[in-house]
Chimera marker file (.cmm) of the C-alpha trace (Angstrom):
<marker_set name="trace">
<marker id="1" x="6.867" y="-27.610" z="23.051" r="1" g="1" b="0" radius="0.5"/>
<marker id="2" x="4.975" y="-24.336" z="23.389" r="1" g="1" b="0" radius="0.5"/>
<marker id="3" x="0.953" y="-24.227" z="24.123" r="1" g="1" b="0" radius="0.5"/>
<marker id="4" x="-0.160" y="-21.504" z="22.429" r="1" g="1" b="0" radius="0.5"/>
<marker id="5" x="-3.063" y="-19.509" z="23.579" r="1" g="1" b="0" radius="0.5"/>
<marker id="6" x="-5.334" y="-19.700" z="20.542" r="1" g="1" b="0" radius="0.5"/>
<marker id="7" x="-6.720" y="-15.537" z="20.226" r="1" g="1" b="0" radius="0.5"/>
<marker id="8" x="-5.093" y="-13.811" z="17.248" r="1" g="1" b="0" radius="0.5"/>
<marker id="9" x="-5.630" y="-10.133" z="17.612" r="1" g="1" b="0" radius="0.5"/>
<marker id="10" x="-5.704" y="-8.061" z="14.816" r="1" g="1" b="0" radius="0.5"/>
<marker id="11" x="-4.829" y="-5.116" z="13.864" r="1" g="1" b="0" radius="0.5"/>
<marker id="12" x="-6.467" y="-2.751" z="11.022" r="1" g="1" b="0" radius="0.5"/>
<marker id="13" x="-5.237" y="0.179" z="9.022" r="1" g="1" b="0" radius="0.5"/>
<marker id="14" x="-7.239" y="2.043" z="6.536" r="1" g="1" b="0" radius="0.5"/>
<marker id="15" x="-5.758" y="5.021" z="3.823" r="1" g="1" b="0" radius="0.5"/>
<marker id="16" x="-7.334" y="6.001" z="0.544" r="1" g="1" b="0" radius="0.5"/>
<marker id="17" x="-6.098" y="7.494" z="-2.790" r="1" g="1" b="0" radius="0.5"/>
<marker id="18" x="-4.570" y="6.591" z="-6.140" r="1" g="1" b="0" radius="0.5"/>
<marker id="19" x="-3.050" y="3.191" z="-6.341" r="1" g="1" b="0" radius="0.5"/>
<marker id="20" x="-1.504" y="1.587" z="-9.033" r="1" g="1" b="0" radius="0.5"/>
<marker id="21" x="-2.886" y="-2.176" z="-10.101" r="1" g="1" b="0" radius="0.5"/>
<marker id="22" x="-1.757" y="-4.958" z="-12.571" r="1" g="1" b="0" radius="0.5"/>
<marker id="23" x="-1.295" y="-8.865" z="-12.558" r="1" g="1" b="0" radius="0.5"/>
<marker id="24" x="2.179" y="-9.988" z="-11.864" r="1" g="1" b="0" radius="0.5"/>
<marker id="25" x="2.972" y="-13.201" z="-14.946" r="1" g="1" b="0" radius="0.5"/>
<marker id="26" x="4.971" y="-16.412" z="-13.875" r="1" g="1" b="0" radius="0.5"/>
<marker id="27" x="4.405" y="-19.616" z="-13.000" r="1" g="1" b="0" radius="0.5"/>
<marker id="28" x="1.183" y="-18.264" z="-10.864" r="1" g="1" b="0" radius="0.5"/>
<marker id="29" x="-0.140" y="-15.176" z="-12.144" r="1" g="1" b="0" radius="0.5"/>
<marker id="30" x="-1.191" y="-13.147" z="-9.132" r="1" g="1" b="0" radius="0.5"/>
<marker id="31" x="-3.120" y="-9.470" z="-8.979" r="1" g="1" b="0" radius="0.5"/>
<marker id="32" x="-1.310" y="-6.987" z="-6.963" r="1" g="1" b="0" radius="0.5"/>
<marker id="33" x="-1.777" y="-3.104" z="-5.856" r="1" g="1" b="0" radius="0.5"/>
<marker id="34" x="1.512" y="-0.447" z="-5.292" r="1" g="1" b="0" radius="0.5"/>
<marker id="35" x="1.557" y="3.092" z="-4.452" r="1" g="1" b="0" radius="0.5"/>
<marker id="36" x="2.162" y="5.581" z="-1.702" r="1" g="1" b="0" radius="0.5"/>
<marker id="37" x="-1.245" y="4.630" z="-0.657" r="1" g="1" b="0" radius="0.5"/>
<marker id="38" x="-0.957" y="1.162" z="0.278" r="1" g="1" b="0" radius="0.5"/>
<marker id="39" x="2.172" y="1.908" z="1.699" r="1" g="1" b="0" radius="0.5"/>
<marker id="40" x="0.453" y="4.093" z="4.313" r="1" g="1" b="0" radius="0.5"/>
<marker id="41" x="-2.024" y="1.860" z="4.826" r="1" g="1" b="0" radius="0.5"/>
<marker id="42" x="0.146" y="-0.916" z="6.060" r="1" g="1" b="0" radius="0.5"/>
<marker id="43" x="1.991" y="2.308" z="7.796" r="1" g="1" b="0" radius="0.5"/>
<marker id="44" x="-1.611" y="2.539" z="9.666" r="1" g="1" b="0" radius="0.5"/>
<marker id="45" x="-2.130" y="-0.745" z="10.122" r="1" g="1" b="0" radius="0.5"/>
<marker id="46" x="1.666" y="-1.569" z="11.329" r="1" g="1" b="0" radius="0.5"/>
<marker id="47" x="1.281" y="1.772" z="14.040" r="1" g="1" b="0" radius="0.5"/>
<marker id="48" x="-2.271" y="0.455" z="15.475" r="1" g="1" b="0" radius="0.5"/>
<marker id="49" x="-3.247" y="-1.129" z="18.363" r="1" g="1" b="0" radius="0.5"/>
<marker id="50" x="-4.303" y="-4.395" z="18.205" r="1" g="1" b="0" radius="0.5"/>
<marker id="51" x="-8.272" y="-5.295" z="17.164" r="1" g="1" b="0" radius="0.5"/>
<marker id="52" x="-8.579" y="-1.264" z="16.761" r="1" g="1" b="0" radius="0.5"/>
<marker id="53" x="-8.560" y="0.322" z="13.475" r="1" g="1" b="0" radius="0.5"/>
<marker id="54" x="-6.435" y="3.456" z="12.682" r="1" g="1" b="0" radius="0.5"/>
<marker id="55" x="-7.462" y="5.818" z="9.889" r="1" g="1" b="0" radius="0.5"/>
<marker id="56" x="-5.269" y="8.150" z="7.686" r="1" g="1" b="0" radius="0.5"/>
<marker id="57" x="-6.291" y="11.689" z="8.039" r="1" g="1" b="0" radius="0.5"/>
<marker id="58" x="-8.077" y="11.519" z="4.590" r="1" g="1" b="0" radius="0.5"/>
<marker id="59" x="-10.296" y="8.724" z="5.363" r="1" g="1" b="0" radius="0.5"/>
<marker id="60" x="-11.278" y="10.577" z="8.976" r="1" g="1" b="0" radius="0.5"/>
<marker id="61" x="-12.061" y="13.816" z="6.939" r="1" g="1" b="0" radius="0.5"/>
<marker id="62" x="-14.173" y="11.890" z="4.398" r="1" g="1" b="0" radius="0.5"/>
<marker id="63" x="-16.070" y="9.152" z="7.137" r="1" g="1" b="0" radius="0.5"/>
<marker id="64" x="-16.532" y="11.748" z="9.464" r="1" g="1" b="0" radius="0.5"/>
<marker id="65" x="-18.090" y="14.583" z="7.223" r="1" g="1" b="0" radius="0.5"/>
<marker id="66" x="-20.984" y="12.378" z="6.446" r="1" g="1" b="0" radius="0.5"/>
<marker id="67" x="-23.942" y="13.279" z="7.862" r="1" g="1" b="0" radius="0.5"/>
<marker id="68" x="-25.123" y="9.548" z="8.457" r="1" g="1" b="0" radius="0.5"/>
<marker id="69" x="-21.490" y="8.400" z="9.642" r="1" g="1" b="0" radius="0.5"/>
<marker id="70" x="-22.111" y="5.820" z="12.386" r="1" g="1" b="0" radius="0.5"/>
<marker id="71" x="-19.092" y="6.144" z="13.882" r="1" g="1" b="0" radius="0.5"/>
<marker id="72" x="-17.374" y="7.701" z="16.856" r="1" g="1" b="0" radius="0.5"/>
<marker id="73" x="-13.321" y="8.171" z="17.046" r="1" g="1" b="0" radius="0.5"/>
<marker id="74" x="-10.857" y="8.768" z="19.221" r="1" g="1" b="0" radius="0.5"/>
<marker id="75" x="-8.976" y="12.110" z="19.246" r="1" g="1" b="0" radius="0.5"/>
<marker id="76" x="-6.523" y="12.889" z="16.638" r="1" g="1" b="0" radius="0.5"/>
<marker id="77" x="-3.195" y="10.917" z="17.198" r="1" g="1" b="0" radius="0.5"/>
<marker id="78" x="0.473" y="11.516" z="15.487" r="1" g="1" b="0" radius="0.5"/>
<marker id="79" x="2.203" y="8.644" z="14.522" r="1" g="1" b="0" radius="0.5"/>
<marker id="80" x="5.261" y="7.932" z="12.825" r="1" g="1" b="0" radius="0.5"/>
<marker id="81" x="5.204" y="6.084" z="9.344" r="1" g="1" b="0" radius="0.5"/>
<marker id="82" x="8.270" y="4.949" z="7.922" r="1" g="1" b="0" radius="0.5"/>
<marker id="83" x="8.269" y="6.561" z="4.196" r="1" g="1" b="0" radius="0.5"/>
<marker id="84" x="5.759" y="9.387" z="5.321" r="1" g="1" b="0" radius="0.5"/>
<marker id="85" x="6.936" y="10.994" z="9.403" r="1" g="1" b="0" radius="0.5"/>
<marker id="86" x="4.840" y="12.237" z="11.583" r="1" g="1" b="0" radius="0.5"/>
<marker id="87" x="1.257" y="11.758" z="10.713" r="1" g="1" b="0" radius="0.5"/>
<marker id="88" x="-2.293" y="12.288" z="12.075" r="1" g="1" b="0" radius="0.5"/>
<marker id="89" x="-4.269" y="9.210" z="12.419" r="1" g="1" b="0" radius="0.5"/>
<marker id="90" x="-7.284" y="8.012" z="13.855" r="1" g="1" b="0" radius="0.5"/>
<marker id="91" x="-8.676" y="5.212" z="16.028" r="1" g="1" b="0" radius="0.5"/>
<marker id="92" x="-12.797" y="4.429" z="15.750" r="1" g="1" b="0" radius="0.5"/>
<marker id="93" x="-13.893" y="3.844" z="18.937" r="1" g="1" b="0" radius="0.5"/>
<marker id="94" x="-16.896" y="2.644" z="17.995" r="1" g="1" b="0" radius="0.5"/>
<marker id="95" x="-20.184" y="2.170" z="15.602" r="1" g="1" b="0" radius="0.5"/>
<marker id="96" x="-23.734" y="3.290" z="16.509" r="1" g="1" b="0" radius="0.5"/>
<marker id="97" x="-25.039" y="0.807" z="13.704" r="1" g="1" b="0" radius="0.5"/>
<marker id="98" x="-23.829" y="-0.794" z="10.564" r="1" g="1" b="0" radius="0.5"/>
<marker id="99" x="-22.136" y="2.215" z="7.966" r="1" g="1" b="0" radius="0.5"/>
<marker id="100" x="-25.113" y="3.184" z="5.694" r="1" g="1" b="0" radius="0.5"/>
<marker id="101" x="-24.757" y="2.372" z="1.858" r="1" g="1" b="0" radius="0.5"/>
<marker id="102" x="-23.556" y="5.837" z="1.143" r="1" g="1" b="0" radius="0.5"/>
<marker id="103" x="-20.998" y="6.164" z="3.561" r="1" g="1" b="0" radius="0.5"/>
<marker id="104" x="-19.655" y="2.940" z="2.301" r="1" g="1" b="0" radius="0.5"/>
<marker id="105" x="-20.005" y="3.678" z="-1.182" r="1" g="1" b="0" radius="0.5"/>
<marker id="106" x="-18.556" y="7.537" z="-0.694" r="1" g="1" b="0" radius="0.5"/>
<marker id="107" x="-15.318" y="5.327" z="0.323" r="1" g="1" b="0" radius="0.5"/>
<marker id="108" x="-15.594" y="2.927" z="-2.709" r="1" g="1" b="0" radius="0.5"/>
<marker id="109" x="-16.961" y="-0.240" z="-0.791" r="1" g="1" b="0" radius="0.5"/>
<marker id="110" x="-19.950" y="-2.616" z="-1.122" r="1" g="1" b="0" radius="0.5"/>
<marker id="111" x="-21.850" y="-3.253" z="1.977" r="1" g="1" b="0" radius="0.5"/>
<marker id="112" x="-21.039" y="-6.066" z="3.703" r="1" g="1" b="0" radius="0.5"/>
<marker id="113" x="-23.115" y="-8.432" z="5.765" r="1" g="1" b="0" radius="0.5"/>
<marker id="114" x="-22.549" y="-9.207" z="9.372" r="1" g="1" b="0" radius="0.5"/>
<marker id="115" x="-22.083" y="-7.265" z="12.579" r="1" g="1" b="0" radius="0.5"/>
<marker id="116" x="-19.494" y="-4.315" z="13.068" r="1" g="1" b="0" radius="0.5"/>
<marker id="117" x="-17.678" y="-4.692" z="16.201" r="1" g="1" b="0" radius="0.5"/>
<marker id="118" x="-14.878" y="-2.296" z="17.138" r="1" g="1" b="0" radius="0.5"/>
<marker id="119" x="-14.159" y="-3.372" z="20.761" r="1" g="1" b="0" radius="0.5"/>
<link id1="1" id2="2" r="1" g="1" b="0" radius="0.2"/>
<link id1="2" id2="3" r="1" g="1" b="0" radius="0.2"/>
<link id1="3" id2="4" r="1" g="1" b="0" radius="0.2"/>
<link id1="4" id2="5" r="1" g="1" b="0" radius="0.2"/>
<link id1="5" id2="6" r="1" g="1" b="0" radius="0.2"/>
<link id1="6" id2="7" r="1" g="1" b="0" radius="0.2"/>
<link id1="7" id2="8" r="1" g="1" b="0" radius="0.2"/>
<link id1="8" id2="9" r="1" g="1" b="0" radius="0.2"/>
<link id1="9" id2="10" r="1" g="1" b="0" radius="0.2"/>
<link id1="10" id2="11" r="1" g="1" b="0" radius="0.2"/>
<link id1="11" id2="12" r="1" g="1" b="0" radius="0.2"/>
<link id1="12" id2="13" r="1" g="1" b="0" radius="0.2"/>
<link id1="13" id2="14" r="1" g="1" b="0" radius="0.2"/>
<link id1="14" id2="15" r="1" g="1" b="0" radius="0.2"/>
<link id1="15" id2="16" r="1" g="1" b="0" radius="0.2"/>
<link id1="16" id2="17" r="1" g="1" b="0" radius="0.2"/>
<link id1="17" id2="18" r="1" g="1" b="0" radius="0.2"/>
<link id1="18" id2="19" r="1" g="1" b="0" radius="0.2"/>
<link id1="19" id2="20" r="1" g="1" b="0" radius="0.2"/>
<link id1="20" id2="21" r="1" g="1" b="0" radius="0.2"/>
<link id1="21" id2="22" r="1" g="1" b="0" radius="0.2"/>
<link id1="22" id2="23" r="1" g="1" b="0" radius="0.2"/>
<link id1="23" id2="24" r="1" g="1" b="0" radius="0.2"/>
<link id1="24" id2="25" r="1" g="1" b="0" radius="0.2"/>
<link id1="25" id2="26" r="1" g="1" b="0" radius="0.2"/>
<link id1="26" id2="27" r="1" g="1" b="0" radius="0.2"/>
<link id1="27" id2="28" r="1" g="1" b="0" radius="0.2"/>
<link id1="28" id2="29" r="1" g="1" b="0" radius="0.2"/>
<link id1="29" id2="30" r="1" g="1" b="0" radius="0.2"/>
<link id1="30" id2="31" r="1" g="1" b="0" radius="0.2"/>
<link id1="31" id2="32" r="1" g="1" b="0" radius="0.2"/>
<link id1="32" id2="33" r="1" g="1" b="0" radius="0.2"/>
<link id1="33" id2="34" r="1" g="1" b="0" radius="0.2"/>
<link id1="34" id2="35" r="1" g="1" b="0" radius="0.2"/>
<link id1="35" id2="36" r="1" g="1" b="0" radius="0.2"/>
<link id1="36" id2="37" r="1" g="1" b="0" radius="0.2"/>
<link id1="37" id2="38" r="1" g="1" b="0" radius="0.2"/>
<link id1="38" id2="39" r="1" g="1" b="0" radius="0.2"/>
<link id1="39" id2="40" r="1" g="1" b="0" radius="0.2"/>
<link id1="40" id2="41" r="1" g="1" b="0" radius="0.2"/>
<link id1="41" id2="42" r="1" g="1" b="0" radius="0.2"/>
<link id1="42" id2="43" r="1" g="1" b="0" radius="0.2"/>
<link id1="43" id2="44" r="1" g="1" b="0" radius="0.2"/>
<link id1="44" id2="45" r="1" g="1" b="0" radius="0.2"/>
<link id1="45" id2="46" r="1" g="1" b="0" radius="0.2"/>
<link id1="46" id2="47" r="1" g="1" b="0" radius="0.2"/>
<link id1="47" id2="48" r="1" g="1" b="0" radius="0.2"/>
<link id1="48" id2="49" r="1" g="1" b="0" radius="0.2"/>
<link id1="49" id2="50" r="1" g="1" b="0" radius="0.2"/>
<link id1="50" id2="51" r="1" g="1" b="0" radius="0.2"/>
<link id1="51" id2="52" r="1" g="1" b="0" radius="0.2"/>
<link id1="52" id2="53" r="1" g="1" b="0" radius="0.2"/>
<link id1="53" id2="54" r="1" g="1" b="0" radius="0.2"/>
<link id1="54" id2="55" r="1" g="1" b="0" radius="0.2"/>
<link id1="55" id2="56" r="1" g="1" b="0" radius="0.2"/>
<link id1="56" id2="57" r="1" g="1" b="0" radius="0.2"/>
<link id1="57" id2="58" r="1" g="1" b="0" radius="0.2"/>
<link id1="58" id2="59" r="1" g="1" b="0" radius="0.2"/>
<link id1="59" id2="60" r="1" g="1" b="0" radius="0.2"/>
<link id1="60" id2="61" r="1" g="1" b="0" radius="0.2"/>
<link id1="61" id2="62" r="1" g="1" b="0" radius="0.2"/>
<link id1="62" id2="63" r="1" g="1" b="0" radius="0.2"/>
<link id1="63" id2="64" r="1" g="1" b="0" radius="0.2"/>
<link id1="64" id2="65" r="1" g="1" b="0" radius="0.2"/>
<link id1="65" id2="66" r="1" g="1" b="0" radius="0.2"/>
<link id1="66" id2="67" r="1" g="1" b="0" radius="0.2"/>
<link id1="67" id2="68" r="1" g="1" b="0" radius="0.2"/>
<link id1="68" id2="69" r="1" g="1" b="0" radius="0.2"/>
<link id1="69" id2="70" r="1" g="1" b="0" radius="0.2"/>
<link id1="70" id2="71" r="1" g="1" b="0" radius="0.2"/>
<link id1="71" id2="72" r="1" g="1" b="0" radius="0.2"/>
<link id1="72" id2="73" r="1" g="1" b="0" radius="0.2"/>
<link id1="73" id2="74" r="1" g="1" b="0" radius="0.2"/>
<link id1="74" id2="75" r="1" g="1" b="0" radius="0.2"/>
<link id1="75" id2="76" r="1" g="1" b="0" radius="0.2"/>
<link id1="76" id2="77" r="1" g="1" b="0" radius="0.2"/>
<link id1="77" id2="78" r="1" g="1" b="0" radius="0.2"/>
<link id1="78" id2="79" r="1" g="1" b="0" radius="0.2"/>
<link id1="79" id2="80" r="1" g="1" b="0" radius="0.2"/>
<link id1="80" id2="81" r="1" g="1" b="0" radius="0.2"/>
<link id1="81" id2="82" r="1" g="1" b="0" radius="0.2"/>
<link id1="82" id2="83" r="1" g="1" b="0" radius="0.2"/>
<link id1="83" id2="84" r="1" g="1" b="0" radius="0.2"/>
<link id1="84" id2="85" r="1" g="1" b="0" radius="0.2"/>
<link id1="85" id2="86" r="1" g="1" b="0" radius="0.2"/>
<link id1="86" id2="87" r="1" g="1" b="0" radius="0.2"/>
<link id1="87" id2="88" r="1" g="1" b="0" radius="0.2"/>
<link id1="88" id2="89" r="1" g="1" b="0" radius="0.2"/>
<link id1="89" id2="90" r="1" g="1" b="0" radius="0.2"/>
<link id1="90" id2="91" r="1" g="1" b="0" radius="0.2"/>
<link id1="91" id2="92" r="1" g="1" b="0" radius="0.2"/>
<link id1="92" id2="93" r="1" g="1" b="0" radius="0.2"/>
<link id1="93" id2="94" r="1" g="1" b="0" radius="0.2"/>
<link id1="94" id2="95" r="1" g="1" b="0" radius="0.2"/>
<link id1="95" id2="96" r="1" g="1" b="0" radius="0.2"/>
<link id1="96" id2="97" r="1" g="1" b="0" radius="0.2"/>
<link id1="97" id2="98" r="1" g="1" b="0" radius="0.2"/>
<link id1="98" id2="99" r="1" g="1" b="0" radius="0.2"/>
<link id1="99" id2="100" r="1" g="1" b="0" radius="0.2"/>
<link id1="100" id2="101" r="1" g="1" b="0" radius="0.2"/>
<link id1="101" id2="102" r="1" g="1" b="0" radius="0.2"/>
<link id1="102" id2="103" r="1" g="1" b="0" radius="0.2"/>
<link id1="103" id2="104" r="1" g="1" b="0" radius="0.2"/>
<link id1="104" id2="105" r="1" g="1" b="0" radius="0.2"/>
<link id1="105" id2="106" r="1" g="1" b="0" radius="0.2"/>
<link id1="106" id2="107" r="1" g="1" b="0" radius="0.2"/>
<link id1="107" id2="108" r="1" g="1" b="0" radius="0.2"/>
<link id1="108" id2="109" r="1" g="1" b="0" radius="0.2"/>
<link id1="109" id2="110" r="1" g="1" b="0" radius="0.2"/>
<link id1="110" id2="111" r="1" g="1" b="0" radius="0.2"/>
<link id1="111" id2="112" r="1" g="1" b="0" radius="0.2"/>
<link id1="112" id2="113" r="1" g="1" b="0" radius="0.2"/>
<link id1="113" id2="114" r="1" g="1" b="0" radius="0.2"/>
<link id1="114" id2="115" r="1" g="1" b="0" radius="0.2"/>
<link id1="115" id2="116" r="1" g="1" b="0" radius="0.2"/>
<link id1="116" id2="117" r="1" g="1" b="0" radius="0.2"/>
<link id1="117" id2="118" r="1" g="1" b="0" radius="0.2"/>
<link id1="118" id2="119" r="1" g="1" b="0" radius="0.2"/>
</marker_set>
C-alpha cells in the first residue's frame, strides 16, 4: 500500500463575464453554470500553479484599477487555454489586507470572513 503525504495543494483560477445558469431535472435536481466564461476559468485554474491564483486579463484590469485594491501581482503571463490560445493571465502575489467591500462587490462577491493568504 501507498502512504500518502496528507497536503493537498490547490490550485485557483478566476474569469468573469456572462454565464449561463439553470437547474438540471432527474432523479437529483442539481444547479449548474455554462458559458465561455467558466470555461476559462477552469482554463485559469487548470494553467496555474499550485496554491497560487491566476486571473483572466478582465479580472486583473478590473481588481487592479481600484484604488483600494489590496493586492500585488505578478507580471503579465501568456498561457495557453484549450478553447481560447494564447492568453494573458495573472498570478497575485500577494494581499496587503483583506479586499475592501467595494473591491469585492465591484467583482460581484460578498465579503468573506477569515484570513487571505496567497503564499
Amino acid at each position: 500500500q501507498r502512504q500518502l503525504s496528507g497536503k493537498c495543494a490547490m490550485r485557483y483560477g478566476v474569469a468573469c463575464g456572462p454565464v449561463t445558469v439553470g437547474v438540471l431535472q432527474g432523479k437529483c435536481p442539481a444547479f449548474d453554470v455554462w458559458g465561455k466564461t467558466v470555461n476559462l476559468a477552469a482554463r485559469m485554474e487548470g494553467t496555474s500553479k499550485p496554491e497560487v491564483v491566476q486571473l483572466s486579463e478582465a479580472v486583473f484590469e478590473a481588481v487592479s484599477r481600484h484604488p483600494s485594491s489590496p493586492f500585488t501581482f505578478d507580471k503579465p503571463h501568456v498561457t495557453v487555454a484549450k478553447g481560447f490560445g494564447t492568453v494573458t493571465a495573472y498570478f497575485i502575489k500577494s494581499s496587503l489586507e483583506r479586499p475592501p467591500k467595494p473591491v469585492m462587490m465591484a467583482l460581484g462577491l460578498e465579503p468573506a470572513f477569515g484570513p487571505f493568504h496567497f503564499d
